[in-house]
Each structure stands twice: as C-alpha cells, then as structure tokens.
C-alpha positions in Angstrom: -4.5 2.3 3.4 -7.7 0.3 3.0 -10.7 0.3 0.3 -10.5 0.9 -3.0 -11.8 4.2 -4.4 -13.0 5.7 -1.0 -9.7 4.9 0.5 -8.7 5.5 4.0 -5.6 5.8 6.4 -5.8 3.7 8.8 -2.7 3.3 11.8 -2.2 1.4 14.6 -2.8 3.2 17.7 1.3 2.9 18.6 1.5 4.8 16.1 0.8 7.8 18.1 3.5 7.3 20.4 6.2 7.8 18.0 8.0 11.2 17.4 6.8 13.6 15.6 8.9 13.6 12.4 8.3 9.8 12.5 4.6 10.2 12.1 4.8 12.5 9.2 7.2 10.5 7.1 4.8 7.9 8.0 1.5 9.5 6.8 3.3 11.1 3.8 4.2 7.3 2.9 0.0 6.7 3.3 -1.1 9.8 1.5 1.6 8.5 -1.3 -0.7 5.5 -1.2 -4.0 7.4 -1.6 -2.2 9.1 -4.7 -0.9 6.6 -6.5 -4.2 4.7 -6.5 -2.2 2.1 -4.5 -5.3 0.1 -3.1 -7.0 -0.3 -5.9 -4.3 -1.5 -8.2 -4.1 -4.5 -5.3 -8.0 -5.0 -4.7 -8.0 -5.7 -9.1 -5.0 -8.4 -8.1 -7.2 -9.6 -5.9 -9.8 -9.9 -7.6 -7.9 -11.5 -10.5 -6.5 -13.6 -7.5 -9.6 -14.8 -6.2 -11.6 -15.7 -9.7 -8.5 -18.4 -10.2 -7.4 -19.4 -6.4 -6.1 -22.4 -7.6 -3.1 -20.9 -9.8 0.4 -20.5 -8.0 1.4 -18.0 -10.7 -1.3 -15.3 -9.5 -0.3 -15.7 -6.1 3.5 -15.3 -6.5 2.6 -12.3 -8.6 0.3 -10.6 -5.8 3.3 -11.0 -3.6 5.7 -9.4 -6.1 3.3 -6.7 -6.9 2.9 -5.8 -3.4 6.2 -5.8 -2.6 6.9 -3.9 -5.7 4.5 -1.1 -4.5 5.9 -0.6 -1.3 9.3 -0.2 -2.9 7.6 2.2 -5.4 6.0 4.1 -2.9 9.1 4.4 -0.5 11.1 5.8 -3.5 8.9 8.1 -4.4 8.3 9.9 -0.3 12.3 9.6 -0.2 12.5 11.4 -3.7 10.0 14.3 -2.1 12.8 14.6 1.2 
C-alpha cells in the first residue's frame, strides 16, 4: 500500500503468477491495509521521523511500529479465514 489518504495497492508483477487463493489472501492482507488507515499511521512516523533524523529512539520506534502493523494486520485477515 502506498500514499496516505488516497492510498493504493500496488504488487509486484510476480505477483500474478501465483495461484489463485494466494492472490486473494494476498490482496485481502492490502485491502486490510487500506482499512485500517495503515499508511497513514506510518507517513505521521515518518514525518515525526524526519523533523528529528538525528534521534535513534524515533528510528527504533518506526521499525517496531512497522513491524507491529504487519503483525496486526496478519492477525486480523487470519481472524477473517
């Protein structure tokens, strides 16, 4: 998912190749994205991010909360299964 409040899917052309009950798990997981308002929770960490680029706290945390959204957003499309 990429942008912010105009957020879009966008896959890797591979992606295509894969069966189909592979695809949809993996746009369900995207869509779960779009809903959750995923990308713009991490564009505002980035933007916090970037006003103090010098602080190693910020950047530990950006890693954490993307990692935390990823588990998030896993549990919640293997809830929905």
């Amino acid at each position: 998912v990429i942008g912010g409040r105009e957020a879009s899917i966008v896959l890797p052309h591979w992606v295509l190749n894969l069966p189909r009950p592979t695809r949809a798990l993996i746009l369900q997981h995207e869509r779960e994205h779009l809903r959750a308002g995923d990308a713009t929770l991490q564009d505002a960490m980035r933007l916090v991010r970037s006003l103090v680029p010098w602080n190693p706290v910020l950047w530990y945390v950006e890693r954490r909360l993307a990692a935390a959204i990823e588990v998030d957003c896993d549990r919640r499309v293997l809830r929905a299964l």
